[in-house]
N, C-alpha and C positions, 0 to 999 in steps of 0.2 A: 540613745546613741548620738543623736545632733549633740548633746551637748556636750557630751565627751570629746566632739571634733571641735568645738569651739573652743571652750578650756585646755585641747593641744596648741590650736591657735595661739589663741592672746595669754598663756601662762607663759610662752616663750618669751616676752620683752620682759624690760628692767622692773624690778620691786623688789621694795625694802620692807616693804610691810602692805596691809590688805584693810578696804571701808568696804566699798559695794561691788554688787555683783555684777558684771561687766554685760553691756547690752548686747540685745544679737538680732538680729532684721529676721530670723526662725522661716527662714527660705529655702528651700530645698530645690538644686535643676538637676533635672534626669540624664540630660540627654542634648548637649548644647557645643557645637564645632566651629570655632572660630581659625583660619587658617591665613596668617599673614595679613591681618586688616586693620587699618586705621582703632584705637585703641575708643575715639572718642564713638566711633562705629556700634564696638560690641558694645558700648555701655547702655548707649541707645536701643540696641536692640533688646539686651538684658533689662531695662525698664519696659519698654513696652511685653514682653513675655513675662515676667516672672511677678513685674509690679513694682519691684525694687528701684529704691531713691536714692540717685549719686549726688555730691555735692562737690565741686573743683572750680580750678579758676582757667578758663581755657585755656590758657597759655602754657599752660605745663603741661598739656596735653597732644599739643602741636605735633607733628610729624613723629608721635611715639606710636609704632605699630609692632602688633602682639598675635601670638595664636596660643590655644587652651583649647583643650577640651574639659569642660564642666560633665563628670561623669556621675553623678547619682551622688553628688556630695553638696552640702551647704553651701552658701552664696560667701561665706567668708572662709572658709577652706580653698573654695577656687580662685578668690582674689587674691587670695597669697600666693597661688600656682599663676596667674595672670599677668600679676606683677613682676614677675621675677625680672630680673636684668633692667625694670626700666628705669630705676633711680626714682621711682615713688613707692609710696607706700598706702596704705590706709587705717581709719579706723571708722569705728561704727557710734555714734553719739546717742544720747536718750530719747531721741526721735526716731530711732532706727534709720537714721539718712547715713551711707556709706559716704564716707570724705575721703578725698583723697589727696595728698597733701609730698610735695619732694620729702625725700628721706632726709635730707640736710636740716628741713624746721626743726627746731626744738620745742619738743613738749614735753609734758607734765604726763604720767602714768600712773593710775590706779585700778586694780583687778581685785579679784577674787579666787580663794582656793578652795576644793572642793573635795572631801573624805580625804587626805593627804596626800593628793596621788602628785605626783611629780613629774613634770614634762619636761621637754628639751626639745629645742627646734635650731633656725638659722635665726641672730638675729640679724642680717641684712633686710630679711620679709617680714619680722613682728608688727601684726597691729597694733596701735598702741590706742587708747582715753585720752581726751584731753583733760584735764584738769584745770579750769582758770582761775581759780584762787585756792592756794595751798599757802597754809600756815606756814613760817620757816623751810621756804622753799630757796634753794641755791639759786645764786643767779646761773649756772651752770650745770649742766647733764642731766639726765631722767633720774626723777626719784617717784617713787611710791608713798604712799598714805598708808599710815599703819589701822589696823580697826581695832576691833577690843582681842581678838584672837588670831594673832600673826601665828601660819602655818609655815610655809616654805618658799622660796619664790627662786625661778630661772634668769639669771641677768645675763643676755649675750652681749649688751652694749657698754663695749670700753669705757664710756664716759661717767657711769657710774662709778663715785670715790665714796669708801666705804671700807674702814679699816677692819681687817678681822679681830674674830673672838675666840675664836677654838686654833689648837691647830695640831697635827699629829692624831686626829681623829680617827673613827671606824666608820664608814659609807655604807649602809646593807639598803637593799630593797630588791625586786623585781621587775624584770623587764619584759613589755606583753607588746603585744603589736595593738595598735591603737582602733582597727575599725572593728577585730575579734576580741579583742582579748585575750587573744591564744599564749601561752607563756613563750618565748624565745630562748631557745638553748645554746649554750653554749657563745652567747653573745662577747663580745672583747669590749673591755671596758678601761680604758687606758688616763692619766693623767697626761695634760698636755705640757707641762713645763717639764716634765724631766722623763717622760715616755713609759713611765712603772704604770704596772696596773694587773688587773686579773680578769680571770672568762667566768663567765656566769655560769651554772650548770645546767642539768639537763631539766629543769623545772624553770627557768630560769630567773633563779635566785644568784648573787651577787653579794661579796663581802671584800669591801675594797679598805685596806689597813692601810694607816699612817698618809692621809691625806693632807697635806702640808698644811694648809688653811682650809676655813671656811670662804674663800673667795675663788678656791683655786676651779679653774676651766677642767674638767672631763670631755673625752670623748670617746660614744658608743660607736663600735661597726658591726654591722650582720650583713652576710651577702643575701642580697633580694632587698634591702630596704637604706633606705634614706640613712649616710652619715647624722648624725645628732651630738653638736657641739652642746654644752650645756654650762653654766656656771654658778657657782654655790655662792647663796649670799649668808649674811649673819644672822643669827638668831632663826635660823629655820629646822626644822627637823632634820635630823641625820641617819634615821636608822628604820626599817622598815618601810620607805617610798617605794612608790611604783613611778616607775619610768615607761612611756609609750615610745617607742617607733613606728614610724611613718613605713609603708609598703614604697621599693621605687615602684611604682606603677609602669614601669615602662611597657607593659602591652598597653595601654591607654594612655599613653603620658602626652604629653605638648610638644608642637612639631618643633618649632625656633628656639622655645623660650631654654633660656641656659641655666643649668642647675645642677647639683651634685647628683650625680648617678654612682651605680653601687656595679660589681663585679656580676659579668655573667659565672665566674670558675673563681674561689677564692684558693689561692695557694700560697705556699713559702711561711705559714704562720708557726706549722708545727714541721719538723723536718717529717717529710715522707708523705704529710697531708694534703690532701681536697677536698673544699667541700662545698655541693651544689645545693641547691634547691628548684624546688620542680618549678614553680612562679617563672625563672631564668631559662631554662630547656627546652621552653617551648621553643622557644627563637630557633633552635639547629633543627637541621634536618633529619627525618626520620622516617621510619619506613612504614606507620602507625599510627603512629600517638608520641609523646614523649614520652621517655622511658629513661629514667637515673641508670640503670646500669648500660646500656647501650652510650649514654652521653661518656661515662668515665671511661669508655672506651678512647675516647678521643683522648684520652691524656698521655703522654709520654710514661714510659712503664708501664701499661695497661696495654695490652696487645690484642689489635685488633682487627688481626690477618683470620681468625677462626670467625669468620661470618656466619655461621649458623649457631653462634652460641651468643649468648647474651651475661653468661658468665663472665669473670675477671682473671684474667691471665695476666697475673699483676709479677713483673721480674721474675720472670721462669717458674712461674708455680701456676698449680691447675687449680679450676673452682671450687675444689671439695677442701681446697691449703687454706679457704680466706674464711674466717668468723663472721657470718651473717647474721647480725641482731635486728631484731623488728620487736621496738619496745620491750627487749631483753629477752627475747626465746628468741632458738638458734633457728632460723630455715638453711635447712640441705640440701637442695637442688633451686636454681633459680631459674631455670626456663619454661618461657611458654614456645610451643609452635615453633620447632628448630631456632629456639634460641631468639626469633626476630622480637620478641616479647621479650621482657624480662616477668617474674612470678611479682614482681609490686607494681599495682596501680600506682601513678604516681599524684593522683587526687587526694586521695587522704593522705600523705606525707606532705611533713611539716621541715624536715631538716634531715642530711644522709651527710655522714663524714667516711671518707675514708681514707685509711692509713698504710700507705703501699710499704713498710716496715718498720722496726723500730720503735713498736707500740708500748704502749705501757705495760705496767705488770699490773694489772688488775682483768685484761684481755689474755684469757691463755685456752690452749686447746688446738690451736693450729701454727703454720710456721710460716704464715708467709704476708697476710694483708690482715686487717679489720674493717669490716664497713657495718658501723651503728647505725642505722634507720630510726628515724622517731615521727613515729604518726600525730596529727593533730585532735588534740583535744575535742572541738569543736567551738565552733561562736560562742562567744557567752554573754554575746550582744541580742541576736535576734538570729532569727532560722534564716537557713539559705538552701536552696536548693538546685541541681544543674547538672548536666551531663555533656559528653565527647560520642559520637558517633563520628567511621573511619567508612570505607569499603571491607573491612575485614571483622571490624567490632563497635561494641557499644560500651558504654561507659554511664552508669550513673551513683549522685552524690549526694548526702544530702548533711547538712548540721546545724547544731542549735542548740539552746538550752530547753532542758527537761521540765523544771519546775517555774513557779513565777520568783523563789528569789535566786536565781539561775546559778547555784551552786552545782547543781549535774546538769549536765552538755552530753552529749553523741556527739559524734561522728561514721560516718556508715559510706563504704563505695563499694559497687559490683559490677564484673565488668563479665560478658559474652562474648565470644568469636562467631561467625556463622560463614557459611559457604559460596561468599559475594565475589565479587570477578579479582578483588586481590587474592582471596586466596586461593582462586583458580589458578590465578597465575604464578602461585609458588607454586602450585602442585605439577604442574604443567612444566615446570622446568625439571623436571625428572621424567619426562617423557623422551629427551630432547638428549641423549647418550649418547657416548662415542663410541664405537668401538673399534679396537685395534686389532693386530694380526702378529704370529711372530710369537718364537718363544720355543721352551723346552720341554717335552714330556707331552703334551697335549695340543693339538691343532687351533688356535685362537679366531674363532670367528664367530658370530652369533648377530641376531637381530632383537633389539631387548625393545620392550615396552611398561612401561612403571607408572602405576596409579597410585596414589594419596590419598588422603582424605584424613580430617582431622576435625576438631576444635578445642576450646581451651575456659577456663573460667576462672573468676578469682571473687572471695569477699572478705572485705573488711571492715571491724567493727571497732568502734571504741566508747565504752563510758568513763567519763571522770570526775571526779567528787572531792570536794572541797570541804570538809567539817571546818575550816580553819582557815585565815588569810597563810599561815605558814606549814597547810598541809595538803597533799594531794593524794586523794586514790584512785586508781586508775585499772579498768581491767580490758584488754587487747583481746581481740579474739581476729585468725586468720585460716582463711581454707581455699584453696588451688587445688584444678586436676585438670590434666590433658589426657586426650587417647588421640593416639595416631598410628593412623593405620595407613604404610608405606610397600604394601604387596606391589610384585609384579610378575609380570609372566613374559615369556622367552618363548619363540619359534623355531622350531626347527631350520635349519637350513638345508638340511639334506634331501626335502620333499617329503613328501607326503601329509598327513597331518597330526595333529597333536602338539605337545608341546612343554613347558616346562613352566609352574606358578609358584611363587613363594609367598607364606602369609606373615607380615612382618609386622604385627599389629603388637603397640607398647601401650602404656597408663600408667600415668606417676602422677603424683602430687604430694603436695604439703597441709600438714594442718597445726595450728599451735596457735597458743594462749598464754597470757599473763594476769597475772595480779599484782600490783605495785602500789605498795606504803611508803610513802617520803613524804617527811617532817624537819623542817627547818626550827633546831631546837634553842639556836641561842646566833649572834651574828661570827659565832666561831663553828658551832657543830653543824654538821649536814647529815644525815643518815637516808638511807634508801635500803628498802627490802621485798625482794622479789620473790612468787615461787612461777613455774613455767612449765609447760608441758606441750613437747613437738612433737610430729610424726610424722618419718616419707616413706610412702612406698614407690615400689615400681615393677609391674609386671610386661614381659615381654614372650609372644607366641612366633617364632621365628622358626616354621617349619614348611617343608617345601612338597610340592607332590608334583610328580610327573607322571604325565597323560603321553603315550602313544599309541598311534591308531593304525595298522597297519592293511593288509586285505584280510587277511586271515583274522586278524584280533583286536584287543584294545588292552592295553598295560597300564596300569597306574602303581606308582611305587613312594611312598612319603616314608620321609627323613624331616630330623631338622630340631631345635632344641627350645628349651620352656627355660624360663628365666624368673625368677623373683627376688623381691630386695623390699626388708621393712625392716625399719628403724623408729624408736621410740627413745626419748629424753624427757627425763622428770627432772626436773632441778628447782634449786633453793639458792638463793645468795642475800648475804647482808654488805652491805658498803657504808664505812662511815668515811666522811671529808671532816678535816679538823684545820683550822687556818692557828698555828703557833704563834705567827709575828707575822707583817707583813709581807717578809721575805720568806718563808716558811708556809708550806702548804704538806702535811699528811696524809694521804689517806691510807686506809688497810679497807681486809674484808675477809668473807668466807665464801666457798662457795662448795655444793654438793648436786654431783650428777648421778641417777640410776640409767646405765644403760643399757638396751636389749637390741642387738642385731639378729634379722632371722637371713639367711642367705640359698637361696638353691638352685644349678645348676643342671638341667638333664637334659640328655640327646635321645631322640625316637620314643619320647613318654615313660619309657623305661630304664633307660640306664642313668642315676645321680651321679654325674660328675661331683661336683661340688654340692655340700650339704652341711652349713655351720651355722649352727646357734649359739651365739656370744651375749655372754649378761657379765654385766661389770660395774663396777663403783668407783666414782672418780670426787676425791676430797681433796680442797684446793685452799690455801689461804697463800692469801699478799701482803706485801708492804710497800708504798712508796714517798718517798721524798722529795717534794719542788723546793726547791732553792734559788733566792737571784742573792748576789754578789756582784750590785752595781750593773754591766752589762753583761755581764756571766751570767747565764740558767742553767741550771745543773737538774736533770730529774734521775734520780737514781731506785731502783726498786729490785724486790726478792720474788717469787713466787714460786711454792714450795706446793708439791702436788703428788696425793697416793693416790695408786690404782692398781684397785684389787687382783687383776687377773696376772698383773706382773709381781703383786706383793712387793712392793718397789715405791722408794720415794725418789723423786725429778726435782730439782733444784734448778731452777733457772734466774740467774741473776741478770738486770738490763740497767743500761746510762744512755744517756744523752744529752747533748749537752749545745746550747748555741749563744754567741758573743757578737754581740752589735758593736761594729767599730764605729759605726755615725748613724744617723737617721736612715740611711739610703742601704748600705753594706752589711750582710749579716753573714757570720759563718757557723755550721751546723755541724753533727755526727750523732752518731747513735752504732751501738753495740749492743748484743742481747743472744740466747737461748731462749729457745721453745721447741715446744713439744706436741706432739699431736699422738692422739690415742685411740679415736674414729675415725679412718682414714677410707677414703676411695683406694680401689686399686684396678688398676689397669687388668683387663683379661684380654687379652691377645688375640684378634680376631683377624688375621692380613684379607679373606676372602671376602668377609662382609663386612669389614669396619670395626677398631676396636673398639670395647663396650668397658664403662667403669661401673662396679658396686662397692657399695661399704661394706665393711669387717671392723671389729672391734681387737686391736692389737693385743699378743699376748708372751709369753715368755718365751716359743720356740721361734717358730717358723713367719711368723708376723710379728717383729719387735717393733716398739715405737717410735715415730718416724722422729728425728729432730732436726734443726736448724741452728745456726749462728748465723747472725745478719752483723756485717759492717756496711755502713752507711757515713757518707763525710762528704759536704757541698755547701753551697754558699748560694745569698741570693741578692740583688742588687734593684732598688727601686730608683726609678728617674722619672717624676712626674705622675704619668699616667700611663709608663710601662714596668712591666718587672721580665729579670730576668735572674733564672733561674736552672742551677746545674746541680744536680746529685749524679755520685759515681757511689757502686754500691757491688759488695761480692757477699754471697750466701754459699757456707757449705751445709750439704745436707745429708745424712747420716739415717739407714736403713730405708732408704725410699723401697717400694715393691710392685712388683707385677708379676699377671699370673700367664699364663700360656702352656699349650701340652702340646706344642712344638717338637717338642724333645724326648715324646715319650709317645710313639709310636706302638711299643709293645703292649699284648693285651693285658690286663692289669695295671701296667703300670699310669701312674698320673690319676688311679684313682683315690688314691691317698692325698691331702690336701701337702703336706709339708714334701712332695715330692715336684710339685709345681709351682710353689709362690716361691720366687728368686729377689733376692734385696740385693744391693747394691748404693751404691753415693754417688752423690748427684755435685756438681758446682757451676754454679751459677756467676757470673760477671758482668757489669754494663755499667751506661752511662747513661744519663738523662738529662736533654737539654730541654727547658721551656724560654719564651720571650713571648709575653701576654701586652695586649690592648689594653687596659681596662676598662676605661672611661669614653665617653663622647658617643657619636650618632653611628663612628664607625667602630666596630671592638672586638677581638679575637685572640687568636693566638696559633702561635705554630711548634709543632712537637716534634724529636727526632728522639728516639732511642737506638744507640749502637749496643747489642749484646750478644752474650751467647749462653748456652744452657748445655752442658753435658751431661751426660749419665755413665755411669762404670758398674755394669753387672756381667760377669766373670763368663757367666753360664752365654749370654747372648753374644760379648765378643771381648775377648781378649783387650781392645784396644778401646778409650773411650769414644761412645758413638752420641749423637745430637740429641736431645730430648724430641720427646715431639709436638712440642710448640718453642721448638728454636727458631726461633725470625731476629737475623743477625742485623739487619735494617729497616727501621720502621720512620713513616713520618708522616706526620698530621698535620694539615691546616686548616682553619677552622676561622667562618668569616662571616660577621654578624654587624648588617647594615639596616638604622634604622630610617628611613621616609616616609615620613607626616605620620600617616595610620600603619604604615606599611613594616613588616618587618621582613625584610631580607636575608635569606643565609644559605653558604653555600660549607660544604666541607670536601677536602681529598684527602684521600690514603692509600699509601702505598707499603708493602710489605714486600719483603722476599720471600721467598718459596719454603713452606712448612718441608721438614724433612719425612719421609715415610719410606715403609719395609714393602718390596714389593715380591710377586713370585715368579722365580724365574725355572722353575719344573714342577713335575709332580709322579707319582705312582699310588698303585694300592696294593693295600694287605687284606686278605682274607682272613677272616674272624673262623670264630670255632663252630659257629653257628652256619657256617655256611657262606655269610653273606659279606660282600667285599664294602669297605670302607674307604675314603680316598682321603690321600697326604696329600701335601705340596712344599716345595723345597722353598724356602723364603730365600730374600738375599741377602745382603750386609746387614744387620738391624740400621733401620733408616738412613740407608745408603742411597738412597734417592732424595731428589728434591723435586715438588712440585713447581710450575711456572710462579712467577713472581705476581703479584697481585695486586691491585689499583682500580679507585671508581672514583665517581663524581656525584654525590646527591647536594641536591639544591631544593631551597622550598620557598614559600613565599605565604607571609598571615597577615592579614586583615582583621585589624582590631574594630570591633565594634563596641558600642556601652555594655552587653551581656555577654560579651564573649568574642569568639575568631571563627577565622573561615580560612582555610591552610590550604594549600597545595604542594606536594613534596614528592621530588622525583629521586628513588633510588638508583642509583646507576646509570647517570644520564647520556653517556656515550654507551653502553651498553657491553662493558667489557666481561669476557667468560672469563671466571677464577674459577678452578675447579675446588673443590670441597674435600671430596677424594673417591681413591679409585675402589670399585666393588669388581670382585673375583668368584666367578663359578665355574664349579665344574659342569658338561653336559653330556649325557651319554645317548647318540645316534640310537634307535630300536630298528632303524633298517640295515646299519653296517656296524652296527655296533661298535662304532668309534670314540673315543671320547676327545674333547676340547674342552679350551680354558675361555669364557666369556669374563670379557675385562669392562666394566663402564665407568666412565670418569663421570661421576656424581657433580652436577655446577652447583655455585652460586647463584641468583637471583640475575638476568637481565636487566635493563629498562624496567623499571616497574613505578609507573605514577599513582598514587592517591590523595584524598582530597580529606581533610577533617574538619568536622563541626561542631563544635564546642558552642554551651550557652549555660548561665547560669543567672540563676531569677534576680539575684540582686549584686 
């Protein structure tokens, strides 16, 4: 591994050709903090600790002062981190004595290349050889020594004059991150003279067409790691290199020294896109751990007034609309623990994109977002091992290669919840209800009491195998489950004793798997083949008993309804990429799902409400087309899809398209149909909260839900800010929900097509971002203006709000770094969710005798809750193996309620009945502390 970071090093200055192998002092510091000191200081001390020989001429050393932290990396790794900004440079001579010499000398460079791999760095920091007698050497700029087998060489230094030999060439290789090896997906790999270029895939392999010369400059970007300028000389290999990236290390990085840093949020690349990495997330604040889907929350479009979910309310759509891929199997539900979790560790993840609309056609199934997840392989350097401890959880990790010629690597994370004083204190804030008074049909008054209890789990596995430098196999494996159990019980108010107890006890989770074949078959063909197999269940015991105690007796009477929900997906898909021309990019594919939904409703153990069992087949092929035309990208695509249960083919055709008027100015849109055919649907619950399950769409009473996205914005970079506006309207066609609101009568509603009501939805907004990028200070601020309607005929004549209409949202988000210290703070503020509240009630007497209780609702979501607003701040302390966090949730401590719970209570002394109303909160104040370490 040392020498892998030294040949990152020194492959990055000038060479024309290659003699010997480049020396290296084979010094390793662990653990070494220098902060704002005299430069000739650390040198001093760095001899005396490590052993290590400088050689300079004082004077150039004079009043240069530096800080570094040398973190578990080689002695000329950190001198390149050391150096930066002071206008010297060094190298390392056949003495192993480090010199250090102003960048301005001119010298002579000669290195070595090793198995062909290909690096890229700055050259402002190249070490460089001296060379003092070179045959036919210029009087002018760095040149290299060729040896008997010239491989490839990295030239950042202008001075090098060197006509080319190729031009209009083909570029392929791969790009890995330099201290794993882990492959980088989806990296941007751009020409710097004229801005063309392409993204690497999800392996990440790269095939860049018509590269004007063999001299011409490249530049790599990934968020989480070091820009990497790079430049091609002649006569070196062109096709199958590997390219390393550097990590930014900014939880460890150098306090003063100045240097290129990378995006905590990359956006405006593809229209509708972001895309984080967990590395960057730590920084914000959070109520845990870091967590990818709670951070996207924070983004404009992405709404995140529903605090107890950790799902994506991405532009008026709920989290069962967004395609969840975790290394290509779908997960169905993404919460842990009301949502304060989300269902992915974010330790084993390697890279999460998501596409708030206007996705491609190779993504189908739902109508509203995509978020791809891609876990990491593993090191395939050396093992590592480390974990996260919170007040609420644990967290461990571990990775590495399997065998000794480290072709299979793991990856493995599991994580626990346990019963520590944070999750007391969510549990606790459902103790703490309001209750009101006031109203019609029933006397409103009660005194409520609500216990909790819960925990949560998740693991994840990965192995991956290499037969081949251009093949990977990979198999995924993932399993999550919570129970929580949110009873409470109610006292009488009217005296005497007893009382009224509900048992609200849930358990869901997820489980699924992949297997993945990709083979990189030529520097045009890509193919990938998948098969996957998911599964969510979810049961809920939501039954009530009431206890009254009177002189004479004791009455117990239980009601109350059983709930389940399990879903299973088999699927197969092939994907082939084909590059036509440089300007031309192909792909197609197929894909086949078996689906089986079980569904069942029942009240008092004995009567099914609802009771479906859906099995279906869903056969899908694509096509799409990338196209550039100068500053024109055109991506246009089919996706054509039968599904059995409707005997029905779906047609959905999508474009998009964006025009760079200068380096700075870009303008964007997108257009498209989709379709979703496993959908949630709402059951209507005003008393306890509505609840959603999956159904499998079918030809009557459930048709399949679709979507048309228009999408059109523009983004404008200056510097080290971007700014950024999409305006976007979605119509949506057969949305559903179910409720037996309307069907009071006995019999009726217990037929399914007599209670599931469709209707169209339309959606409208706007989304502003203006991002930080770069420097010690870096953020960004979000506004979305929208609205979300619904029109179903049966609820009200007139169109009424969704229920996650938030017509003002807006985020700030604020990431300061000092010395070790990482700072951040965020706010958001939302307007008030709309909701259906009840404003009477009565009963009807059943045949059996026994009475059952209605309630008269009001407008469908004709009310609005208070408007909604917090402050979380956190504060990390980087150390060489890890962080030490502190993060406070809601730091003024403001009440958002969540929403309101509705029961009826019927007196056994007066026999009276009333309405208990409790406004369910949000989280107060809530501080914890995280510990994170990992062995190397």
């Amino acid at each position: 591994m040392k020498k892998l970071f030294l040949l990152t090093t020194f492959l990055i200055c000038s060479l024309q050709g290659f003699s010997q192998v480049t020396t290296s002092t084979g010094i390793t510091i662990k653990d070494e903090f220098y902060n704002n000191r005299q430069l000739v200081e650390i040198l001093g001390d760095l001899e005396a600790k490590t052993g290590a020989k400088f050689k300079y001429e004082p004077s150039i050393l004079k009043g240069v002062y530096a800080s570094y932290w040398f973190d578990n990396m080689s002695l000329e790794i950190g001198m390149k981190g050391l150096l930066k900004g002071s206008g010297l440079k060094f190298y390392v001579d056949d003495n192993q004595i480090v010199n250090i010499i102003p960048k301005s000398q001119k010298v002579y460079v000669k290195s070595s290349y090793n198995s062909g791999t290909y690096y890229g760095g700055n050259a402002s920091d190249v070490p460089v050889i001296t060379a003092p007698t070179v045959p036919n050497t210029p009087s002018t700029g760095v040149v290299a020594v060729p040896t008997e087998r010239p491989k490839i060489a990295i030239v950042n230094n202008k001075q090098v004059v060197k006509s080319p030999t190729k031009f209009n060439f083909t570029f392929t290789g791969r790009i890995i991150d330099t201290r794993s090896s882990e492959p980088l997906p989806f990296v941007n790999i751009s020409i710097k003279s004229n801005k063309s270029g392409t993204q690497g895939n999800v392996d990440g392999y790269f095939t860049l067409l018509k590269v004007p010369s063999d001299t011409t400059t490249l530049v790599l970007s990934y968020i989480g790691y070091i820009t990497t300028t790079i430049k091609l000389v002649p006569d070196a290999p062109i096709n199958g290199v590997t390219i390393e990236m550097e990590p930014d290390n900014s939880e460890l990085d150098e306090v003063v020294v100045k240097g290129e840093k990378t995006e905590v949020l990359k956006a405006a690349e593809t229209i509708g896109m972001f895309k984080m990495t967990p590395r960057n997330i730590a920084k914000l604040p959070n109520i845990g751990e870091k967590d990818i889907f709670r951070s996207f929350q924070l983004m404009p479009g992405i709404s995140a007034a529903n605090q107890s979910s950790s799902g994506l309310y991405v532009r008026g759509g709920t989290p069962d609309q967004n395609l969840v891929l975790y290394d290509g199997f779908t997960v169905y539900y993404v919460d842990h623990l009301y949502g304060f979790f989300s269902a992915f560790n974010s330790n084993p993840i390697k890279d999460v994109q998501l596409y708030k609309g206007g996705f491609d056609a190779k993504f189908g199934g739902r109508i509203s977002s995509v978020v791809e997840i891609t876990s990491k392989d593993g090191n395939k350097r050396e093992r590592n091992f480390g974990g996260d401890i919170t007040l609420m959880s644990a967290n461990i990790w571990a990775e590495g290669p399997v065998n000794k010629d480290k072709r299979l690597t793991f990856s493995v994370a599991g994580r626990r919840s346990w019963a520590g004083p944070l999750y007391n204190k969510i549990f606790d804030t459902f103790n703490n209800s309001t209750a009101q008074t006031g109203g019609i049909g029933f006397r409103r008054q009660t005194t409520n009491s609500q216990t909790a209890s819960s925990y949560f789990y998740d693991l994840n596995g990965k192995l991956t195998f290499k037969p081949s430098e251009n093949e990977n196999i990979s198999l995924s494996f993932y399993n999550g489950d919570d129970v929580l159990d949110n009873s409470q019980s109610i006292t009488s108010p009217f005296g005497g004793t007893g009382g009224f107890s509900n048992t609200d006890l849930s358990k869901w989770g997820n489980t699924g798997s992949s297997l993945k074949w990709s083979k990189r078959w030529s520097d045009k063909l890509y193919t990938n083949a998948l098969v996957s197999y998911s599964n969510f269940f979810s049961n809920r015991d939501n039954t009530n008993s009431s206890t009254f105690t009177t002189a004479t007796e004791t009455r117990t009477v239980k009601f109350g309804a059983l709930e389940s929900n399990n879903l299973t997906d088999f699927s197969a898909k092939f994907d082939v990429e084909y590059k036509t021309s440089s300007n031309n990019n192909v792909l197609f594919g197929i894909q086949a799902n078996k689906l089986a939904i079980d569904y069942s409703y029942s009240q008092n153990d004995t009567l099914e409400i609802i009771g479906k069992r859906d099995r279906g087949n869903l056969i899908s092929a694509y096509l799409q087309d990338e196209l550039k035309l100068g500053q024109l990208a055109l991506k246009g695509g089919l996706r054509m899809s039968y599904f059995s249960p409707t005997a029905k083919t779906y047609f959905e055709p999508r474009l998009s398209a964006s025009y760079a008027v200068n380096d700075r100015l870009k303008f964007k849109g997108a257009w498209g149909i989709y379709n979703q055919f496993a959908k949630q649907v709402e059951r209507e619950d005003i008393t306890n909260g509505s609840r959603n399950f999956w159904v499998l769409a079918n030809n009557s009473y459930l048709p399949v839900t679709s979507s048309t996205h228009y999408i059109f914005g523009f983004s404008y970079e200056l510097n080290d800010y971007l700014f950024d506006v999409e305006g976007y309207y979605k119509d949506i066609q057969n949305d559903t929900r179910y409720t037996l609101r309307f069907a009071p009568q006995i019999g009726r509603g217990l037929l399914a097509s007599e209670s599931f009501f469709n209707g169209t939805g339309k959606v409208k907004g706007i989304d502003f971002l203006v991002q930080k990028k770069f420097g010690d200070y870096t953020g960004w601020v979000g506004y979305t203006l929208a609205q979300s309607d619904k029109v179903i005929t049966q609820f009200s004549a007139d169109p009424f709000p969704s229920n996650f209409d938030v017509r003002h949202e807006f985020k700030s988000v604020n990431i300061y770094k000092l010395g070790r210290w990482d700072l951040g703070a965020t706010w958001i503020f939302a307007t008030g969710k709309p909701y259906t509240s009840i404003v009477g009630g009565y009963t009807v007497k059943l045949l059996d005798g026994t009475v059952k209780d209605f309630t008269d609702p009001s407008t469908t979501n004709g009310n609005r809750l208070p408007d909604s607003h917090r402050l979380d701040v956190s504060a990390t302390y980087n150390y060489s193996h890890g962080t030490i966090g502190l993060s406070i949730y809601n730091l003024y401590a403001r009440t958002n309620v969540w929403y309101k719970k509705y029961q009826t209570v019927t007196d056994a002394t007066t026999n009276e009945r009333y309405l208990s109303i409790t406004d369910v909160n949000y989280l107060g104040f809530t501080p914890n502390i995280t510990f994170t370490y990992k062995f190397r």
